[in-house]
N, C-alpha and C positions, 0 to 999 in steps of 0.2 A: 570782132571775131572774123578770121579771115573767111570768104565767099560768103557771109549773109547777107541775104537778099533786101535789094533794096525796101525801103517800108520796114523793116524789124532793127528793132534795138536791142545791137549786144549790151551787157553788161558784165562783167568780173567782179567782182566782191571776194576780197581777202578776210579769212575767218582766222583768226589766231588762235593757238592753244592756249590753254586752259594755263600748263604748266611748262616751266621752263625744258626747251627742246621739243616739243612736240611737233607735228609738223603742221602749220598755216594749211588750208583748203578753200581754193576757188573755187565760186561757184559760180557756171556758167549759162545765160538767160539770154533768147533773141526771141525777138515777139512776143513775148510775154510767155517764154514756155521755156522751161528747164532743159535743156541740151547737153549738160554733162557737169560733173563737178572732176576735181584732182589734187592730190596734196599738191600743194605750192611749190613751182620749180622743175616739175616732172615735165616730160615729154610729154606735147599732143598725139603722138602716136600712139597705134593700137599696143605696141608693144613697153609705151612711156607708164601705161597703167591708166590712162582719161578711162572711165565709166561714161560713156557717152547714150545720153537720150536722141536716136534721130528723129530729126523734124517731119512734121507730118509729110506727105506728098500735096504737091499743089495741084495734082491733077483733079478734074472733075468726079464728084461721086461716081460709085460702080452704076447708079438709077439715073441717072446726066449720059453717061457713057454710051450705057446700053441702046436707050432711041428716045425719040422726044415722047412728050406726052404722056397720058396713064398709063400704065397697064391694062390690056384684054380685062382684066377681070375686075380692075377697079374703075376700067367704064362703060362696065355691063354692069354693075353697083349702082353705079348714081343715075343709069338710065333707071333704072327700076327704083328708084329713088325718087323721078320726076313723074312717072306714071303711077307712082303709089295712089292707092283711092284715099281723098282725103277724109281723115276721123277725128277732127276736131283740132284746136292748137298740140302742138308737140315740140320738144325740147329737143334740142341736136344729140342731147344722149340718150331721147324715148328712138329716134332716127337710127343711130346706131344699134339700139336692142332689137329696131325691128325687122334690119336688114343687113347689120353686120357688117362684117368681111369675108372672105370666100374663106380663109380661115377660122373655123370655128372659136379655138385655141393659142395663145400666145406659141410657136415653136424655143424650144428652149435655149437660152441665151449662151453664145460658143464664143465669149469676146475675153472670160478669167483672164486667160494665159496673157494677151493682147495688152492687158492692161495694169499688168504687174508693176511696170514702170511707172505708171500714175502714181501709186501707191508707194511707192521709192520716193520721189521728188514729196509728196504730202510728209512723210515721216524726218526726210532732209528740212524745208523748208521750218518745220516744225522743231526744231531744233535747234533753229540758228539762233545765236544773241539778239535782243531786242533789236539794236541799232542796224545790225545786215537784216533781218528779218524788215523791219521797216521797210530799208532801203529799197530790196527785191519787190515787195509788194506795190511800192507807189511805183518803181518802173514797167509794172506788169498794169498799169490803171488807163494807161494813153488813151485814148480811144483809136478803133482801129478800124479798115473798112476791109471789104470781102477783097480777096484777092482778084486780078484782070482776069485771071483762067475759070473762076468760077462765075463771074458777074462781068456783063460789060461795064466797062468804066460809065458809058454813058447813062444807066440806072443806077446810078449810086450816086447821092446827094448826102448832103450833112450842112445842119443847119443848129443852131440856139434857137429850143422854144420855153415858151417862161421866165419865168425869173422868181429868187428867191431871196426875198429882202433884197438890201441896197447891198451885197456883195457878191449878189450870184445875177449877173444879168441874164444870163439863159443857158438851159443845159444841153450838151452836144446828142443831136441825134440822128443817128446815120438813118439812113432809106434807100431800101430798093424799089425802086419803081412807084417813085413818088405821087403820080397824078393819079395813081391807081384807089391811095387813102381813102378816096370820098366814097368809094364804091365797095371795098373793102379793107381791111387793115387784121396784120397780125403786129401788134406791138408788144416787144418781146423783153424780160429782163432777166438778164444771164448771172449764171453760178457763180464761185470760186469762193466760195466760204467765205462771204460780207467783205472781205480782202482783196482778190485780183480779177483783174479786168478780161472781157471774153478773149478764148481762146478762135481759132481756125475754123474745130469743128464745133464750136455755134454758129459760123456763117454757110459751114455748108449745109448745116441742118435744118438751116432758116430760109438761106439760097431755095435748099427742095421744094421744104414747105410752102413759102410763097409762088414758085412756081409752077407745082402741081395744082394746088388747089386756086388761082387767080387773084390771089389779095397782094395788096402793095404788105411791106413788112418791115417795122423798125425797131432798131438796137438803143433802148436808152444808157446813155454813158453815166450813169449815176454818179455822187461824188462816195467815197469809202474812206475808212480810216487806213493809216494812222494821224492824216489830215483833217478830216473830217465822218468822225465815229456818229452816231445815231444821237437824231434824227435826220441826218441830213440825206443819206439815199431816199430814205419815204418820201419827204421834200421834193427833192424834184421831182419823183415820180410823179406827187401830186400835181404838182405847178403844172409839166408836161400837159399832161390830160387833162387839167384844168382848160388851159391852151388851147390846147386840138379842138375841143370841142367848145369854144367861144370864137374859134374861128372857123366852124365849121370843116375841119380839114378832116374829122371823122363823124361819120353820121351817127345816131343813136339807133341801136342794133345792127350793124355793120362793121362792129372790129372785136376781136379777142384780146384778150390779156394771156400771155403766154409767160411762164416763168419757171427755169431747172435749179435743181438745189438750193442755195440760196436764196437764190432768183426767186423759185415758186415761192420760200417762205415770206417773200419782202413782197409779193402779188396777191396774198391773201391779206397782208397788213395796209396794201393799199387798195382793195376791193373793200374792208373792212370801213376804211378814213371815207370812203367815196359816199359807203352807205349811210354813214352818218350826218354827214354832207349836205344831205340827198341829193347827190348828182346822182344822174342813172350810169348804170353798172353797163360793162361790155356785154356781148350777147354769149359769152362762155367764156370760158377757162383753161387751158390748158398747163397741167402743173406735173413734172417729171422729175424725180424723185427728190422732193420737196424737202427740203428743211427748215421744220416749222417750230423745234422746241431746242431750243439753245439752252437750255439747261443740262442736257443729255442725261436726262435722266429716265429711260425709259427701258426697261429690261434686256429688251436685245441691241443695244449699242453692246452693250458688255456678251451678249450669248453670239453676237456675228462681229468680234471682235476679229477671230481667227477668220475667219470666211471671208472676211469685206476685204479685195484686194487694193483698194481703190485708198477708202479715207481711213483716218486715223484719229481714234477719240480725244488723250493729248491734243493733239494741233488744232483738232476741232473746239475744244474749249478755251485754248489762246484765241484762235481768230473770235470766239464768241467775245470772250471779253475786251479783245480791241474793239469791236462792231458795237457794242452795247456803252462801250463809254460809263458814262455816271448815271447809269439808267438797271434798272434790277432785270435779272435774265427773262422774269416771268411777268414781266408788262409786257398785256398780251401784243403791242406796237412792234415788241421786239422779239418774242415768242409769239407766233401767232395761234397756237396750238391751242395757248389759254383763251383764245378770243372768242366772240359769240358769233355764228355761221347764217343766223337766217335772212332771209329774201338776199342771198345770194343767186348769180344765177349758175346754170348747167356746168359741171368738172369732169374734164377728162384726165383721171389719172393714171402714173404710172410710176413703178419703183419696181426692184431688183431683189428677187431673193434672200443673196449673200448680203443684203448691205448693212453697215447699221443702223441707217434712217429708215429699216423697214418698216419697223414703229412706229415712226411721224404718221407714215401712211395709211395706213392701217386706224390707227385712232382719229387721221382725219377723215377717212372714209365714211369710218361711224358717226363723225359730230355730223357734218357733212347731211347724211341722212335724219338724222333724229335733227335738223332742224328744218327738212323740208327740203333742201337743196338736192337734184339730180344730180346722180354722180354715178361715173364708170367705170372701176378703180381695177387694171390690172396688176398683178403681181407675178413678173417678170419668170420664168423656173429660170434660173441657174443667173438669171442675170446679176451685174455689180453697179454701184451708184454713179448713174447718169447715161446709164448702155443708150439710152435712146436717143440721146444727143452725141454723147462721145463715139460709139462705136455705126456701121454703117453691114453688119451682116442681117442674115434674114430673121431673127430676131426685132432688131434696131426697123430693119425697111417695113413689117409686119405692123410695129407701134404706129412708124408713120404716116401708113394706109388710114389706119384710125383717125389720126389726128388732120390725116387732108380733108377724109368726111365728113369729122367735127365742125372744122374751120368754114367749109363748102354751106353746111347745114347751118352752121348759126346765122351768119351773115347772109342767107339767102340766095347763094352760088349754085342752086342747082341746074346740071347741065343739061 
C-alpha cells in the first residue's frame, strides 16, 4: 500500500461475489489493522468510493505529551500510600479501597462515536469467506514491537522463552525495559478475539502503564489459530512463566498478569493451570473487559447487542470456534467463566456498560468474591469493550490511574 510505514504489513485480499457479476472487494490491512476496504477496480480516491479506516497517529499519548512523570494528584496518592499507619497484611485492592483515586467515581466514557469504526471492521472481517478470513488473521499475528516515537528503540528487546514440545523452541517475547523484570514486571496478554495479533494501542497503554508505575513490561506473542487453535496459546503462556521464574528473571510477588478481552479470558485460564501446578501465582491481576465464556451465552450479549459499538456476536462465535478447535466451548481451559476461582490472588477489573461482555464481568466479579478472591470490578458508564486499552480520554486515563496503583501496590513500588 503506497506510504505505509516502514514495520507494517500491507495486504489486499480479493473477496469474490457470491454470484455472477457481482462486484470482487478488497480488503485493505497494514499492521495489523483494517485501513479501508473497496469494490474491486475502484479508484483510491476519496471520490473512487475507498471506505477508509485512518491509521492511528504515532504520536505520543495526550499523558507522555502533557509532562513527565505522575500527576499532582496521583503523587499525592501514593505519598499517603507510603505513610499509611500500617494494619496488618493487605492486598493491592484493600490499598485501593482505602485510598483510592482523587476521583471518587468512574467519569463516563465519551469514546461511542470514536469507535464506530472498530465495530465496521469486526462485522466486515466477520463475514469474509473462511479462506480471506484465515488469510487476514494469520497476517494480523506477526509479532510487533512499540513504535521509535513511543519507546526508545534502546528499551525494547525480544527474545524466545520456553519451549513447547520438540516444535515450538520458544515463544517471542517482546520487553520494555528488560533489566527492570527482576524488580518488577507487568506481563501482559493482548485481545483480538483468540484470532489477531496486538494492535498499536496495546503498546501505548502498556508503554504508560510500565512507565508510570516503574515495572519492566512484556507482550507474550502467543501462537492463535487458524494454525494453531487451543491449547496451544495457554501453552505458551505456561512454558513462558514457567521460564521466567526458573530463571529467576521475575521474582515471586513482583510481577502481574495483565490480560484485555481475549487476553483477560486466556489469564484466568492461565492463573487457573498455574494453581494447579502449584506454581505461585503473580502478586495480582489486571483484567479489562474480559472474555471469559465463549459460549455467549449470557443474556446481555443479545440485550447490548444494539449498544455494543465495538464487537459483534456472529464473528464473536466464529473466532470462538476457530479458538476452541476440537475442544467443547465450556471446558472451563477454554471458557474460563466455568472454572473454579479460589486462592487466586487480588483482580482489578474493568468493562464498559454498552458491551456485550458485560456479563462475563459481572458473573466474574461474583465467582471471583464467593470464592475469596479480592476483586475491584468497575463498570465503565457509557463505556464500549476494551475503552481502557483502546481509547486514551478521561474516562480511559481515570482506569489507568487505578491500574498504576494496583501495579505500584502488588509488587511493592511504593514511592
Amino acid at each position: 500500500m503506497p506510504g505505509a510505514r516502514r514495520g507494517t504489513h500491507p495486504i489486499e485480499i480479493v473477496v469474490s461475489g457470491a454470484r455472477k457479476g457481482t462486484c470482487p472487494i478488497e480488503i485493505v490491512l497494514a499492521g495489523g489493522i483494517l485501513v479501508g476496504f473497496r469494490p474491486k477496480g475502484r479508484s483510491r480516491s476519496r471520490s473512487g468510493g475507498l471506505t477508509r479506516r485512518r491509521a492511528a497517529p504515532t504520536r505520543p499519548p495526550r499523558a507522555i505529551r502533557r509532562r513527565p512523570g505522575r500527576p499532582q494528584a496521583e503523587r499525592g496518592r501514593m505519598r499517603a500510600m507510603s505513610h499509611a499507619p500500617s494494619t496488618g497484611p493487605r492486598t493491592a485492592v484493600d490499598s485501593l479501597a482505602l485510598h483510592g483515586t482523587a476521583e471518587a467515581t468512574p467519569p463516563p466514557s465519551d469514546t461511542s462515536g470514536s469507535r464506530r469504526r472498530d465495530g465496521l471492521a469486526m462485522r466486515v472481517l466477520g463475514s469474509l469467506p473462511d479462506a480471506a478470513f484465515h488469510a487476514l488473521m494469520t497476517r494480523t499475528q506477526r509479532p510487533t514491537k512499540p513504535s521509535r516515537r513511543l519507546v526508545p528503540r534502546a528499551l525494547v528487546t525480544r527474545e524466545r522463552i520456553g519451549g513447547v514440545g520438540e516444535t515450538v523452541p520458544g515463544v517471542p517475547v517482546t520487553w520494555i525495559d528488560r533489566p527492570r523484570s527482576r524488580t518488577a514486571a507487568v506481563i501482559h496478554l493482548h485481545g483480538g478475539a483468540h484470532v489477531a495479533g496486538e494492535q498499536p494501542e496495546h503498546w501505548r497503554w502498556l508503554e504508560e502503564l510500565r512507565r508510570r508505575s516503574g515495572a519492566a513490561a512484556a507482550m507474550i506473542h502467543y501462537r492463535m489459530p487458524p494454525t494453531s487453535p487451543f491449547p496451544a496459546a495457554l501453552d505458551d503462556v505456561l512454558a513462558v512463566i514457567r521460564d521466567l521464574r526458573e530463571r529467576a528473571d521475575v521474582r515471586d510477588g513482583g510481577w502481574v498478569l495483565s490480560g484485555d478481552s481475549s487476553g483477560g479470558g486466556l489469564a484466568l485460564a492461565v492463573l487457573a493451570a498455574l494453581r494447579d501446578e502449584g506454581i505461585p501465582l503473580p502478586a495480582g491481576v489486571i483484567l479489562l473487559s474480559p472474555w471469559t465464556d465463549l459460549t455467549l451465552a449470557d443474556p446481555l450479549v443479545a440485550a447490548r447487542e444494539d449498544r455494543d459499538r465495538v464487537l459483534s456476536a456472529p464473528a464473536l462465535a466464529r473466532c470462538a470456534h476457530e479458538y476452541a478447535g476440537g475442544y467443547a466451548l465450556t471446558d472451563p481451559r477454554v471458557s474460563p467463566r466455568f472454572a473454579s476461582f479460589e486462592a487466586l490472588p487480588p483482580v482489578l477489573l474493568f468493562a464498559g456498560s454498552e458491551e456485550i461482555l458485560l456479563g462475563d464481568a459481572r458473573a466474574l466479579a461474583e465467582a471471583l468474591r464467593a470464592a475469596g478472591v479480592p476483586v475491584a470490578f468497575t463498570e465503565q458508564p457509557g463505556g464500549q469493550h476494551d475503552d481502557a486499552v483502546m481509547s486514551d480520554g478521561p474516562a480511559a486515563q481515570w482506569a489507568l490511574r487505578r491500574q498504576i496503583a494496583f501495579v505500584r501496590e502488588a509488587c511493592g513500588l511504593r514511592a
